[in-house]
ZABA-626252 format. One record per atom (N, C-alpha, C): atom name; residue number from 1; x, z, y; chain; residue in one letter. Coordinates in nm, 2 decimals. Example, Ala and Ser with C-alpha at 12.3 -4.5 7.8 and 13.67 -1.06 7.14 Angstrom:
2
name|resi|X|Z|Y|chain|resn
N|1|1.32|0.78|-0.57|A|A .
CA|1|1.23|0.78|-0.45|A|A .
C|1|1.32|0.78|-0.33|A|A .
N|2|1.28|0.71|-0.22|A|S .
CA|2|1.37|0.71|-0.11|A|S .
C|2|1.29|0.79|0.00|A|S .
This chain:
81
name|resi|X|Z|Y|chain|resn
N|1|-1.08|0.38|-2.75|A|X .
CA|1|-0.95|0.41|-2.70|A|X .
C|1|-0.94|0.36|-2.56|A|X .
N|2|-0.87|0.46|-2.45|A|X .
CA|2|-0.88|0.39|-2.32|A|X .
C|2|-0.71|0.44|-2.29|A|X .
N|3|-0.65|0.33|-2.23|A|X .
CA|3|-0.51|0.35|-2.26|A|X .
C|3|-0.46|0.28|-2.12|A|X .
N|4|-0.34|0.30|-2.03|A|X .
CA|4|-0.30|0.27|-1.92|A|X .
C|4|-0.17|0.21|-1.93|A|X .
N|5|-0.18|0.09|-1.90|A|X .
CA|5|-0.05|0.06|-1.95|A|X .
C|5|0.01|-0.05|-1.84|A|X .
N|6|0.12|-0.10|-1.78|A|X .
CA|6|0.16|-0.19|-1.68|A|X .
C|6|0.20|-0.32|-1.76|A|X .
N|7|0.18|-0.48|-1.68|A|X .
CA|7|0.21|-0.54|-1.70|A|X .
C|7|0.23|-0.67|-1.61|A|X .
N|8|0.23|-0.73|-1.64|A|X .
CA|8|0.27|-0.85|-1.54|A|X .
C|8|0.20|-1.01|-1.53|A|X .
N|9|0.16|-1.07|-1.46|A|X .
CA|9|0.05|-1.20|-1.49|A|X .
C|9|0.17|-1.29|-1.49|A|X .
N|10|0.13|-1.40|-1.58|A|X .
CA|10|0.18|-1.52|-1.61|A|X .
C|10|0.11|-1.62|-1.66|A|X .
N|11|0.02|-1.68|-1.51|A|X .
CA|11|-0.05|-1.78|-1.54|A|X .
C|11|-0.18|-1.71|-1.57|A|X .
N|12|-0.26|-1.72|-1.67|A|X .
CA|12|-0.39|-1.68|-1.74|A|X .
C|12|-0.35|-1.58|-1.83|A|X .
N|13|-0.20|-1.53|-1.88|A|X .
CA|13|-0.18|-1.38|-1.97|A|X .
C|13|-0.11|-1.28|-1.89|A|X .
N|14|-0.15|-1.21|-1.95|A|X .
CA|14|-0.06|-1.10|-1.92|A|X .
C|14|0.01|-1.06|-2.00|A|X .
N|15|0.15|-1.00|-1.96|A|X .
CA|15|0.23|-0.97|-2.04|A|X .
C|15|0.24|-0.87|-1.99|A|X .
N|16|0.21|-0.74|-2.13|A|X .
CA|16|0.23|-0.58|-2.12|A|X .
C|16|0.38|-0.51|-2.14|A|X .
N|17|0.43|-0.42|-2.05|A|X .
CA|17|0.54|-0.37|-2.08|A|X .
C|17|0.53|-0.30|-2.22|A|X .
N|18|0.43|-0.24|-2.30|A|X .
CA|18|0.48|-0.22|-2.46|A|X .
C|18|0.35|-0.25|-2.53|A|X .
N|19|0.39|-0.24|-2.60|A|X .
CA|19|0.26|-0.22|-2.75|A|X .
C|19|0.13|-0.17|-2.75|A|X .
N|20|0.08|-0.22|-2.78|A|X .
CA|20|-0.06|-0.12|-2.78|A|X .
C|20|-0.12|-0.11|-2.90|A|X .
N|21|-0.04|-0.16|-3.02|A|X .
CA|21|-0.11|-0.11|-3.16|A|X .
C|21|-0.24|-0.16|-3.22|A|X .
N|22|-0.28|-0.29|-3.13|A|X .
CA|22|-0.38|-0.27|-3.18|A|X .
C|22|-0.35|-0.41|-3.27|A|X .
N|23|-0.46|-0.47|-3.37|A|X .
CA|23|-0.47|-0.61|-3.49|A|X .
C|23|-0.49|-0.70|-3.32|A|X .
N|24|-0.39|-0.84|-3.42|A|X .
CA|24|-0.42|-0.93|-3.30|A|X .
C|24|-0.52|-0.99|-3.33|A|X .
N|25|-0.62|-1.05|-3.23|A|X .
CA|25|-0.73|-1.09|-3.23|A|X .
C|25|-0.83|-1.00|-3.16|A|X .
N|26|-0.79|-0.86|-3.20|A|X .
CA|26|-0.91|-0.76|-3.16|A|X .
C|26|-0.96|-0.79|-2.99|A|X .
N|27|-1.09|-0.79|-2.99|A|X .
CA|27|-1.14|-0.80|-2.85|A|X .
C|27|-1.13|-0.65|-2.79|A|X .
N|28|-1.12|-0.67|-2.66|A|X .
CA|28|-1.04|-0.56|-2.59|A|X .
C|28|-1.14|-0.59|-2.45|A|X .
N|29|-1.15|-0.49|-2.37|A|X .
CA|29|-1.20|-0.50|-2.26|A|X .
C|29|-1.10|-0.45|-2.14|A|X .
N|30|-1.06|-0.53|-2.02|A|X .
CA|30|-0.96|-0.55|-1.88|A|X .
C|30|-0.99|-0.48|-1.78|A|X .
N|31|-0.94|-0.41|-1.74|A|X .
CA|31|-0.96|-0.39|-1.60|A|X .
C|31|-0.85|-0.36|-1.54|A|X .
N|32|-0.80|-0.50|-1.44|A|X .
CA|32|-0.71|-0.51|-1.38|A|X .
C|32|-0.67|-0.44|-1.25|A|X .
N|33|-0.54|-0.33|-1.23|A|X .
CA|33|-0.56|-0.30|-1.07|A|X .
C|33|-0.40|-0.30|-1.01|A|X .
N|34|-0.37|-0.40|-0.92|A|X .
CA|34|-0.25|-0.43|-0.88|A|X .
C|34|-0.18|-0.30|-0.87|A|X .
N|35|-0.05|-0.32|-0.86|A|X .
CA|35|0.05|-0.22|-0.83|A|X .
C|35|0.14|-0.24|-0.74|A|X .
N|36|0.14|-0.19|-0.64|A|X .
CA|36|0.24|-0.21|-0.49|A|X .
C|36|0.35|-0.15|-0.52|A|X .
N|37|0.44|-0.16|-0.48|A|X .
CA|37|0.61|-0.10|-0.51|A|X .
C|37|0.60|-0.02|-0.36|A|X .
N|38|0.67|0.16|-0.36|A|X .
CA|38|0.64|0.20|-0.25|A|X .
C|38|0.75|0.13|-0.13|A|X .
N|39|0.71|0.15|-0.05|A|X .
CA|39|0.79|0.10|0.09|A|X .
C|39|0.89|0.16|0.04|A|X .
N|40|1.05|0.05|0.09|A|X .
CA|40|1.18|0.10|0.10|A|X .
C|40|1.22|0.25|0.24|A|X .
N|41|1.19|0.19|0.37|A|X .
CA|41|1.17|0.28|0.46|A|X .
C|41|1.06|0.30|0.51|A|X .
N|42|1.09|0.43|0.64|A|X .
CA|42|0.98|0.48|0.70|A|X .
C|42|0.94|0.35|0.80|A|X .
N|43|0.78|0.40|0.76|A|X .
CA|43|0.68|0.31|0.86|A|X .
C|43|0.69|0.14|0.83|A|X .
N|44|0.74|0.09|0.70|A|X .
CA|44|0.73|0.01|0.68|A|X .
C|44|0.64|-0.09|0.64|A|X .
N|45|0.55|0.05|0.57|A|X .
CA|45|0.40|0.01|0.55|A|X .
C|45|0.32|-0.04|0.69|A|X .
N|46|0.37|0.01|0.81|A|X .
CA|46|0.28|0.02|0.92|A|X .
C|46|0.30|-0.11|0.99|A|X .
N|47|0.44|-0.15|0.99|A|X .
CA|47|0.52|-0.30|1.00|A|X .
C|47|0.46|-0.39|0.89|A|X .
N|48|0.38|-0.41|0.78|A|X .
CA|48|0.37|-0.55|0.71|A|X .
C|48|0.21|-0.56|0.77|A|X .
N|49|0.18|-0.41|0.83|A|X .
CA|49|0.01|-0.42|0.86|A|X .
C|49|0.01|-0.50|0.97|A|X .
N|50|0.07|-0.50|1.07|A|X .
CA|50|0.08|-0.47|1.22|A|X .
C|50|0.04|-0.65|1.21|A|X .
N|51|0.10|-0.77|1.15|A|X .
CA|51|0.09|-0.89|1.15|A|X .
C|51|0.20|-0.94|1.24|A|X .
N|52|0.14|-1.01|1.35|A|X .
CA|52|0.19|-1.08|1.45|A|X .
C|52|0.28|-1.01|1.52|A|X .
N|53|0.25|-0.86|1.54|A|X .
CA|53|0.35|-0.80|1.65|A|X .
C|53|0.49|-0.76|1.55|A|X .
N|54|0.47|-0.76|1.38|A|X .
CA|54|0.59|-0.71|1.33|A|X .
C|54|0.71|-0.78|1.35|A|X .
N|55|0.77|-0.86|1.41|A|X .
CA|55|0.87|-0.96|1.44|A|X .
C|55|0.87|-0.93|1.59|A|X .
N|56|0.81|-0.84|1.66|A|X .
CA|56|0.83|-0.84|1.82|A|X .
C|56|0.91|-0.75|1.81|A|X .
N|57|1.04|-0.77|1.90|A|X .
CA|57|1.13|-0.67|1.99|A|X .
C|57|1.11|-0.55|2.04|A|X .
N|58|0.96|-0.56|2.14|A|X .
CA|58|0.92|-0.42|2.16|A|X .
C|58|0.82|-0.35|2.11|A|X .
N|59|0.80|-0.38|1.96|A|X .
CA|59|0.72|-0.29|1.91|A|X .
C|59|0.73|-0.16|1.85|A|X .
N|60|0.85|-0.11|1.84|A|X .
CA|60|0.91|0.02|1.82|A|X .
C|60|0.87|0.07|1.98|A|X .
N|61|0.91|0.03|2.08|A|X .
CA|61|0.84|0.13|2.18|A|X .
C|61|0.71|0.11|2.22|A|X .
N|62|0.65|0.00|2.17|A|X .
CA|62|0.51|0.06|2.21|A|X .
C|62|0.43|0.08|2.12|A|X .
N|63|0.49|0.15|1.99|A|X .
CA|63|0.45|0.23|1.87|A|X .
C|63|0.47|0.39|1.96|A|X .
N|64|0.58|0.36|1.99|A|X .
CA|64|0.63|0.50|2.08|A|X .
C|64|0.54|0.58|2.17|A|X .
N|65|0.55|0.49|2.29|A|X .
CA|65|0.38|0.48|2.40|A|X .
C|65|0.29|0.53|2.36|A|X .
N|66|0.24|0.46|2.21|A|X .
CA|66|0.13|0.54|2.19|A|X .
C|66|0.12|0.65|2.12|A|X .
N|67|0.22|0.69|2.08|A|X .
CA|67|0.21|0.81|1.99|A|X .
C|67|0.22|0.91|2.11|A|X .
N|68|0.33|0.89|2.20|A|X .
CA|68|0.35|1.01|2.30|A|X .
C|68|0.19|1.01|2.41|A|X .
N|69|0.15|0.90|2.44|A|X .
CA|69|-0.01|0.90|2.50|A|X .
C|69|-0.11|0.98|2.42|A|X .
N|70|-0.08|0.98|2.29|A|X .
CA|70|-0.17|1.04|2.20|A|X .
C|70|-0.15|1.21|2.17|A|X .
N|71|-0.01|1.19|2.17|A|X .
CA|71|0.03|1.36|2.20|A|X .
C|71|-0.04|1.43|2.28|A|X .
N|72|-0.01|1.38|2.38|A|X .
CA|72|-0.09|1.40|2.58|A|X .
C|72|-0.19|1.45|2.58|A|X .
N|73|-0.30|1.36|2.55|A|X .
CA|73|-0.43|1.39|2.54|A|X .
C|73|-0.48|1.51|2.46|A|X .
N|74|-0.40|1.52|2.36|A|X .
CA|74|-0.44|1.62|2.24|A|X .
C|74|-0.45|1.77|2.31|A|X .
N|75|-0.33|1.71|2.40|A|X .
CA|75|-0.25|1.94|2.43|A|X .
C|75|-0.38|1.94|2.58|A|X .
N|76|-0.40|1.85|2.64|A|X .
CA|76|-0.47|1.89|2.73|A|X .
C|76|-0.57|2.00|2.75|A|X .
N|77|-0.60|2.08|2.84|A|X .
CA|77|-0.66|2.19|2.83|A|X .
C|77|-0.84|2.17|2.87|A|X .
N|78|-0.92|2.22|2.82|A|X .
CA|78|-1.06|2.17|2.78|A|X .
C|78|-1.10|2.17|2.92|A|X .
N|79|-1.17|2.12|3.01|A|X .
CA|79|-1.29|2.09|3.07|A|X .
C|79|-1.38|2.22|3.13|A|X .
N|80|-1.36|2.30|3.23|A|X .
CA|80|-1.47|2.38|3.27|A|X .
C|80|-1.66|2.36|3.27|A|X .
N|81|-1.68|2.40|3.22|A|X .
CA|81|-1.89|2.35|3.22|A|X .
C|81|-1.95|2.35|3.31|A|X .
């Protein structure tokens, strides 16, 4: 039986949100894989990454800077041979 089920650590157990039917005692095999809650807002994922600059003032504009530099370069027209 391979079954997917969420739960929560407490200490050395885990506590499963339901049942799983099976006799207690039965040996069972784990494989654990965290679950992230999605970001409340936009780019907020990008703000827990950022580290040190996420608490800086001007980091919305020089998130800005670079997007609009990267715009730039993209539209530019190709290079004669």
């Amino acid at each position: 039986m391979i079954k997917t089920v969420q739960g929560r650590i407490r200490g050395r157990t885990i506590e499963l949100a339901e049942d799983l039917g099976l006799q207690d005692g039965q040996e069972v095999r784990v494989q654990v894989t965290t679950v992230t809650p999605p970001s409340a807002t936009w780019g907020e994922g990008i703000r827990r990454s950022a580290g040190c600059m996420a608490d800086d003032p001007d980091f919305e504009s020089v998130m800005q800077e670079i997007y609009r530099e990267r715009k730039r370069e993209r539209r530019q027209p190709p290079e004669d041979a």
